[in-house]
N, CA, C and O atoms as CSV, one atom per row, in Angstrom:
chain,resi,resn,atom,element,x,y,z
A,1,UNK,N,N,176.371,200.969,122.083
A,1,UNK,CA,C,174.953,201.251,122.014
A,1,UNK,C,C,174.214,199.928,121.805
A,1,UNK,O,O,174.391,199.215,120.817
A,2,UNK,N,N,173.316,199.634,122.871
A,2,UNK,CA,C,172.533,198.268,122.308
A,2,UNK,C,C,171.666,198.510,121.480
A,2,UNK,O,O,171.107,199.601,121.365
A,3,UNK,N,N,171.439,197.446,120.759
A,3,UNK,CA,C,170.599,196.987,119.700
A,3,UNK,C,C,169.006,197.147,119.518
A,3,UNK,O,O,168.387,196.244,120.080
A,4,UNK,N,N,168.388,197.885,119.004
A,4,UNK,CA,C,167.073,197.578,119.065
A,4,UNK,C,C,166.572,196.528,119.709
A,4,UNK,O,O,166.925,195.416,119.314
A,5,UNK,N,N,165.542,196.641,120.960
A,5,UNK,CA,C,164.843,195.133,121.409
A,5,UNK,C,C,163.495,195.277,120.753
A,5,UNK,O,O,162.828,196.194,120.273
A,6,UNK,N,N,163.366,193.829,120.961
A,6,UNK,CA,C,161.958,193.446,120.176
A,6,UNK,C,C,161.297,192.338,120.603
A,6,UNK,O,O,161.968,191.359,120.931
A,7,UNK,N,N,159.964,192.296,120.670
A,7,UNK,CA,C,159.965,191.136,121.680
A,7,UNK,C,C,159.815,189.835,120.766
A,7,UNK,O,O,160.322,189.551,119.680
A,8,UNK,N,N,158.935,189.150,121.599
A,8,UNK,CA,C,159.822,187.582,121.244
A,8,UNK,C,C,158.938,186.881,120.181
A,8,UNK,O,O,157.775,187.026,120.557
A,9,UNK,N,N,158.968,186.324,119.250
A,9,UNK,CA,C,158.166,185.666,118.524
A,9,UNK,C,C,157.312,184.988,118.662
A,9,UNK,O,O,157.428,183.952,119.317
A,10,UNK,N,N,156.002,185.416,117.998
A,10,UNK,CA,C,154.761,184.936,117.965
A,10,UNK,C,C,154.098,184.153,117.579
A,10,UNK,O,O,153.046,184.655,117.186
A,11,UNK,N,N,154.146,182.658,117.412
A,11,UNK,CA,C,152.533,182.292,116.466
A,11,UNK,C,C,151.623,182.935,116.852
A,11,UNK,O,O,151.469,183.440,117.964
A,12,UNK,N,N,150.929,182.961,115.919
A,12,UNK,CA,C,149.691,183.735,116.371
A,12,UNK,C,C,148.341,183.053,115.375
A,12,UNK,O,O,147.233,183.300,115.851
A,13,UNK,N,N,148.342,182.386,114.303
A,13,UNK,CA,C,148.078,181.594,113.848
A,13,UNK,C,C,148.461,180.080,112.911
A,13,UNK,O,O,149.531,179.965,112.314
A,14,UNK,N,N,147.499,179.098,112.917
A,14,UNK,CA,C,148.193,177.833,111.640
A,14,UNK,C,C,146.538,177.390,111.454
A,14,UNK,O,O,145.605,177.310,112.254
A,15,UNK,N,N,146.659,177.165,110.092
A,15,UNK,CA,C,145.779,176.666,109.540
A,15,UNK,C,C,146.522,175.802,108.552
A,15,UNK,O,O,147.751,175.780,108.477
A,16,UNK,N,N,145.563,174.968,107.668
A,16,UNK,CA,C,146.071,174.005,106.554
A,16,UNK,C,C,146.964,174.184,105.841
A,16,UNK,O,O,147.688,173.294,105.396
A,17,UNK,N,N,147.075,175.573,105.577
A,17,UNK,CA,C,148.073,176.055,104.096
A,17,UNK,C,C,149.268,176.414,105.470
A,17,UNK,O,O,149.894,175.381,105.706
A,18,UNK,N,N,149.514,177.063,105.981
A,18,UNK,CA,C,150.798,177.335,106.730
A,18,UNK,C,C,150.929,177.963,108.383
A,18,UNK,O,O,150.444,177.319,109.313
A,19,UNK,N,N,151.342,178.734,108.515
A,19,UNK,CA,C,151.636,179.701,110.194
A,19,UNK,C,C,151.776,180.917,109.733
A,19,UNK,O,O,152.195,181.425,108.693
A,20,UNK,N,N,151.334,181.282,110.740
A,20,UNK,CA,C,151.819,183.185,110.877
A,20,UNK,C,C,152.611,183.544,111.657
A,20,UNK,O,O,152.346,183.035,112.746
A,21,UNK,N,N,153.218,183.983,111.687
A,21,UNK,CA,C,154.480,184.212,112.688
A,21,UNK,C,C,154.749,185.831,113.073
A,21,UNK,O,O,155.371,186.459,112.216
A,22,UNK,N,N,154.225,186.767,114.615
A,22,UNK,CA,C,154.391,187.915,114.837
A,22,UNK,C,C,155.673,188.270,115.380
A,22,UNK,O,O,156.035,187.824,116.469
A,23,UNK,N,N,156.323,188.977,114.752
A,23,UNK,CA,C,158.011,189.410,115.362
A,23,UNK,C,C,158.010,190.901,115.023
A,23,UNK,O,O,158.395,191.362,113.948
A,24,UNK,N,N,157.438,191.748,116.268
A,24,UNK,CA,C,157.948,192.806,116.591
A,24,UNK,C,C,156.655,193.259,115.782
A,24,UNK,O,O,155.625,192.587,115.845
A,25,UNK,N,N,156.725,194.200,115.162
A,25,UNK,CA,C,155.721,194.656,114.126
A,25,UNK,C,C,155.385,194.067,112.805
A,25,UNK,O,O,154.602,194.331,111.893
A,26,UNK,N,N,156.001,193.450,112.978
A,26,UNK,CA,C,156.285,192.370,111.307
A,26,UNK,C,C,155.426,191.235,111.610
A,26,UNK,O,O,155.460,190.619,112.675
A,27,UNK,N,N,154.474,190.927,110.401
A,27,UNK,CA,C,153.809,189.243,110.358
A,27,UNK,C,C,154.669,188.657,109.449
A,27,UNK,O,O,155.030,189.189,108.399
A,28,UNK,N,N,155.063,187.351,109.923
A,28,UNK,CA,C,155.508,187.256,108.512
A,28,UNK,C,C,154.372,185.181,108.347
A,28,UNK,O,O,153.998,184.448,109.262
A,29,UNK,N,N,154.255,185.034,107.071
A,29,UNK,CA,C,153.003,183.554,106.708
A,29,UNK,C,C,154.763,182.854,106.054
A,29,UNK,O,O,155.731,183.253,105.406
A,30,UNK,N,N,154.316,181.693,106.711
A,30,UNK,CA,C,155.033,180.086,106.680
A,30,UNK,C,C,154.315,179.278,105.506
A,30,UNK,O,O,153.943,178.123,105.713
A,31,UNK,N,N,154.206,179.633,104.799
A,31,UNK,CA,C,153.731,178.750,103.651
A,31,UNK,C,C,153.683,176.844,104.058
A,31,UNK,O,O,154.491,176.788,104.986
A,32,UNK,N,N,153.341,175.877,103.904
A,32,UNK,CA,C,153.806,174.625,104.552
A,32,UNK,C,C,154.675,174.586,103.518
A,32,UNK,O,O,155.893,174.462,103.642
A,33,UNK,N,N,153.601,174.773,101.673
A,33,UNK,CA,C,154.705,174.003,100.626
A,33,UNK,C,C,156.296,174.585,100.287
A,33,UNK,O,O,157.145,173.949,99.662
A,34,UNK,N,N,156.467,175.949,100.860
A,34,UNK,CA,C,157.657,176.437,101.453
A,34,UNK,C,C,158.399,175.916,102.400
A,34,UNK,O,O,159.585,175.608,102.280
A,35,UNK,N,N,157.637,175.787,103.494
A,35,UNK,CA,C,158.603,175.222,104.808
A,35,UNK,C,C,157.609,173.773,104.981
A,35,UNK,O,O,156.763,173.871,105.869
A,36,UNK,N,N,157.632,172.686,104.352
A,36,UNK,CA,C,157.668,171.843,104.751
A,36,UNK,C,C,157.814,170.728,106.136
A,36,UNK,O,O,157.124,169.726,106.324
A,37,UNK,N,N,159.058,171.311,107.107
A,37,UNK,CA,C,159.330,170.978,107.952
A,37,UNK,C,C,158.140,171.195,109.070
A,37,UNK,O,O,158.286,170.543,110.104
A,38,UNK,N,N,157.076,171.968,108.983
A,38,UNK,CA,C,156.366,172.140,110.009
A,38,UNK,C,C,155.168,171.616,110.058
A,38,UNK,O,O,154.436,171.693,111.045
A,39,UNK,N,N,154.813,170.907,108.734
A,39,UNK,CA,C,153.233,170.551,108.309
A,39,UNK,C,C,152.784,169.463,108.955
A,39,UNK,O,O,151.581,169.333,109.181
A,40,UNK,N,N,153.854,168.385,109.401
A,40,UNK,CA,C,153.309,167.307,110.436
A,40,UNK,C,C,153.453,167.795,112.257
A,40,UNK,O,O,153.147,167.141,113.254
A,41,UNK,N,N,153.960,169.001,112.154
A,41,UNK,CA,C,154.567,169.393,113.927
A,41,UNK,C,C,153.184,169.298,114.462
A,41,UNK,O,O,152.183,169.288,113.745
A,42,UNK,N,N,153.180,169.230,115.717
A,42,UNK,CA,C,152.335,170.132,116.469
A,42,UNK,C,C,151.971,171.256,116.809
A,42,UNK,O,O,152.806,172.153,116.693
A,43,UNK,N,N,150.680,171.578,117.316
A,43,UNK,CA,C,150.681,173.160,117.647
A,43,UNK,C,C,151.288,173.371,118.702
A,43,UNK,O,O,151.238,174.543,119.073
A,44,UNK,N,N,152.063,172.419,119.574
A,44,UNK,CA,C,153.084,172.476,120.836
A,44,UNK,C,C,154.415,173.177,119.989
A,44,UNK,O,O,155.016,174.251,119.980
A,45,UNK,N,N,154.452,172.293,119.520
A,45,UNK,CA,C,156.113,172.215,118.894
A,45,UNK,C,C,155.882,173.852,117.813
A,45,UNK,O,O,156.462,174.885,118.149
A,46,UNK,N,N,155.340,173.820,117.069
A,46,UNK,CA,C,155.500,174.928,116.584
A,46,UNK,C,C,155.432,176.028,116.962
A,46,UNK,O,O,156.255,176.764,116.418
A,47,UNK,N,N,154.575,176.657,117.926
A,47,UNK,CA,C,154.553,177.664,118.649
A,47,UNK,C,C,156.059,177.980,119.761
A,47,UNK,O,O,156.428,179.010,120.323
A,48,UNK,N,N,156.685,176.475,119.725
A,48,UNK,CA,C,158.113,176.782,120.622
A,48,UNK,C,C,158.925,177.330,119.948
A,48,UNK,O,O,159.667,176.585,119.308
A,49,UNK,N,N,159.114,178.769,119.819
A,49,UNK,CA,C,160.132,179.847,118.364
A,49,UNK,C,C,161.000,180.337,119.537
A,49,UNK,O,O,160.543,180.378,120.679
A,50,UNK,N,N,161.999,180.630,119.300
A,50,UNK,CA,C,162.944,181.353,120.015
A,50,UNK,C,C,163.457,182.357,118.869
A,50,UNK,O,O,163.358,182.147,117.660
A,51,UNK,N,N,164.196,183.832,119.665
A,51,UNK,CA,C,164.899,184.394,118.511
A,51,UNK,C,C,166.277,184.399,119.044
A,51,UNK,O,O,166.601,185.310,119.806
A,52,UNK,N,N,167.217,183.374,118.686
A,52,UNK,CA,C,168.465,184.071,119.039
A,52,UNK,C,C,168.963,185.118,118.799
A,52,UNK,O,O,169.587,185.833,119.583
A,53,UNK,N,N,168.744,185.293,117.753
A,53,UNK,CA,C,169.742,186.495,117.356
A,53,UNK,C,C,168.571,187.490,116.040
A,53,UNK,O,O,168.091,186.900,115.073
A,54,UNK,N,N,168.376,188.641,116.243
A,54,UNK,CA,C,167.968,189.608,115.458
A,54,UNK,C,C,167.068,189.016,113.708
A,54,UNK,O,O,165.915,189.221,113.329
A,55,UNK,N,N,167.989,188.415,113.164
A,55,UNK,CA,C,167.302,187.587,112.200
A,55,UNK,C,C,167.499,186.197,112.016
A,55,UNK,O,O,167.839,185.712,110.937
A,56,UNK,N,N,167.229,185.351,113.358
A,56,UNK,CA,C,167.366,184.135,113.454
A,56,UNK,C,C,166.538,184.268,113.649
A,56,UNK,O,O,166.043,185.393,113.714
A,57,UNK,N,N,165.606,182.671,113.955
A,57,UNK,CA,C,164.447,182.112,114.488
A,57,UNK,C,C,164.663,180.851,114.790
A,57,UNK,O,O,165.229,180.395,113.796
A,58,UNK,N,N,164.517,179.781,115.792
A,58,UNK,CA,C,164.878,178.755,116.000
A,58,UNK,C,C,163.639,177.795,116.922
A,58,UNK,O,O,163.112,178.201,117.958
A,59,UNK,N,N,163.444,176.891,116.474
A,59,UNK,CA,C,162.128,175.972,116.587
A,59,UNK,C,C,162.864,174.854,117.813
A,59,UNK,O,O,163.125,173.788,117.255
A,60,UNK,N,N,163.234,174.838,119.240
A,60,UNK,CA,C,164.238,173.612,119.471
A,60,UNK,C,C,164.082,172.426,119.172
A,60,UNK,O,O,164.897,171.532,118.943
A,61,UNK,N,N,162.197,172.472,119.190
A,61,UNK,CA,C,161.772,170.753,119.523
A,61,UNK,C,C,161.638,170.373,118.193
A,61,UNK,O,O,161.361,169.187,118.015
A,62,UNK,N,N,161.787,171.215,117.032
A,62,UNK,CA,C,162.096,170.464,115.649
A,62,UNK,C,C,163.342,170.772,115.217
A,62,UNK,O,O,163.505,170.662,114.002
A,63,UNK,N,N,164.393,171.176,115.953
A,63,UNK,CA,C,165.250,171.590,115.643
A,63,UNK,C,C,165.476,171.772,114.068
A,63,UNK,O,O,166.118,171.082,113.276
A,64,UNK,N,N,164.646,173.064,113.872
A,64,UNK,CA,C,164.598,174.016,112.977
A,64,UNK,C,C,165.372,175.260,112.882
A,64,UNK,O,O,165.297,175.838,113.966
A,65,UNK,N,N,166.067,175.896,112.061
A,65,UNK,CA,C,166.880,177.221,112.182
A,65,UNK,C,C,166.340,177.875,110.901
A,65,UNK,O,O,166.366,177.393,109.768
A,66,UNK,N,N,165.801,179.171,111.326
A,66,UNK,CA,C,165.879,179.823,110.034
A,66,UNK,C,C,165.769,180.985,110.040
A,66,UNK,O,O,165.113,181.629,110.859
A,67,UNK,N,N,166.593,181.549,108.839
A,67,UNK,CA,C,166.557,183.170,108.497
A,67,UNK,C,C,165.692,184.088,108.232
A,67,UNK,O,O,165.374,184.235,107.052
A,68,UNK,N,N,165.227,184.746,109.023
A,68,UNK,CA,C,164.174,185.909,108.889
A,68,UNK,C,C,164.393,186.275,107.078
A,68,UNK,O,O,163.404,186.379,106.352
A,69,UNK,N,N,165.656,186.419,106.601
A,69,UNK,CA,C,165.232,186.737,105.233
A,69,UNK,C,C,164.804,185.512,104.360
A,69,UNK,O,O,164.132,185.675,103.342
A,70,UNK,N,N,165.114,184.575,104.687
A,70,UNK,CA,C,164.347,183.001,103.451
A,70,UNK,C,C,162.895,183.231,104.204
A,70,UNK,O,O,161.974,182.524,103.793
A,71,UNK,N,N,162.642,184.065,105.161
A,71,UNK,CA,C,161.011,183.686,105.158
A,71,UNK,C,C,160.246,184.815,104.169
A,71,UNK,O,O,159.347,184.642,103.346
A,72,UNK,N,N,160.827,185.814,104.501
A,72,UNK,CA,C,160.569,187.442,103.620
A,72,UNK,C,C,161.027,186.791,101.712
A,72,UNK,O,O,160.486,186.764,100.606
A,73,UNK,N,N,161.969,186.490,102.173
A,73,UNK,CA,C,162.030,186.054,100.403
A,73,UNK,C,C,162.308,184.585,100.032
A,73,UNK,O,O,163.382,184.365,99.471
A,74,UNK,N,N,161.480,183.555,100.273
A,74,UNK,CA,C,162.170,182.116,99.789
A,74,UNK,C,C,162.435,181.921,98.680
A,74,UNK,O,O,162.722,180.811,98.232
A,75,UNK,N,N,162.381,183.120,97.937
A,75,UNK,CA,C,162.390,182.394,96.366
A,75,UNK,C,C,163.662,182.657,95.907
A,75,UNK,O,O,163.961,182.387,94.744
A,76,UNK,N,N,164.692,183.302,96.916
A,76,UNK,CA,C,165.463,183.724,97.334
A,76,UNK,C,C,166.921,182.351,97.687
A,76,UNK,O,O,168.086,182.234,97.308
A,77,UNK,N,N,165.935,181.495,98.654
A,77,UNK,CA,C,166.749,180.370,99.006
A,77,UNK,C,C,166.009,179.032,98.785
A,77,UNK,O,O,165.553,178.279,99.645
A,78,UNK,N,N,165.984,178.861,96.981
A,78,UNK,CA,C,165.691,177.278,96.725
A,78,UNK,C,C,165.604,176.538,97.199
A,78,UNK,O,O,164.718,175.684,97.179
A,79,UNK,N,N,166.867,176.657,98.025
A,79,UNK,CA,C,166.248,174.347,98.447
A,79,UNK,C,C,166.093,174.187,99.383
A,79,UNK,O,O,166.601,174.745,100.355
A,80,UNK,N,N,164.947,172.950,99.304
A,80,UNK,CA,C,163.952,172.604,100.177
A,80,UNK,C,C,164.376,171.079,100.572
A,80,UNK,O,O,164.734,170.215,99.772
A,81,UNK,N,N,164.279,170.968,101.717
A,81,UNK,CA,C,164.375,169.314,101.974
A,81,UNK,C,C,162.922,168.347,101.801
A,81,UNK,O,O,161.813,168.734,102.167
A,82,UNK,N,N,163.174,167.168,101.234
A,82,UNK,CA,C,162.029,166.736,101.057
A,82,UNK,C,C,162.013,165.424,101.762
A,82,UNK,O,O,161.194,164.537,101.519
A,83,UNK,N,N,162.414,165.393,102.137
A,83,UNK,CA,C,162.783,164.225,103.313
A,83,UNK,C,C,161.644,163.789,104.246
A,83,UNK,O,O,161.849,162.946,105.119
């Protein structure tokens, strides 16, 4: 039986504090001081989301990977690169 489809991930907004991100019926907000990695990107580069897989999300041109659940719960997955 295949898998629920869903379509493909959304920015749909970024402002100063973070992104919004639409996946399927779900918004889910990118905090920057959470995800860090995106606060210098572009609005090119960030809007490039792929979903591999069901609760992946993958950014290529920042080669970013991340779990649909550290976005739903980061407080969940501490560490942050500060690099």
């Amino acid at each position: 039986m295949p898998g629920t489809a869903i379509s493909a991930p959304e920015v749909t907004h970024v402002s100063k504090h973070g992104l919004w991100l639409l996946r399927g019926d779900e918004e889910l907000f990118l905090p920057f001081e959470q995800f860090p990695w995106f606060r210098q990107a572009t609005i090119e580069q960030i809007t490039q989301v792929e979903a591999p897989g069901p609760d992946h999300l993958y950014w290529p041109d920042l080669d970013i990977d991340l779990a649909v659940e550290s976005i739903r719960h980061p407080e969940a997955f501490p560490l942050i690169s500060h690099g």
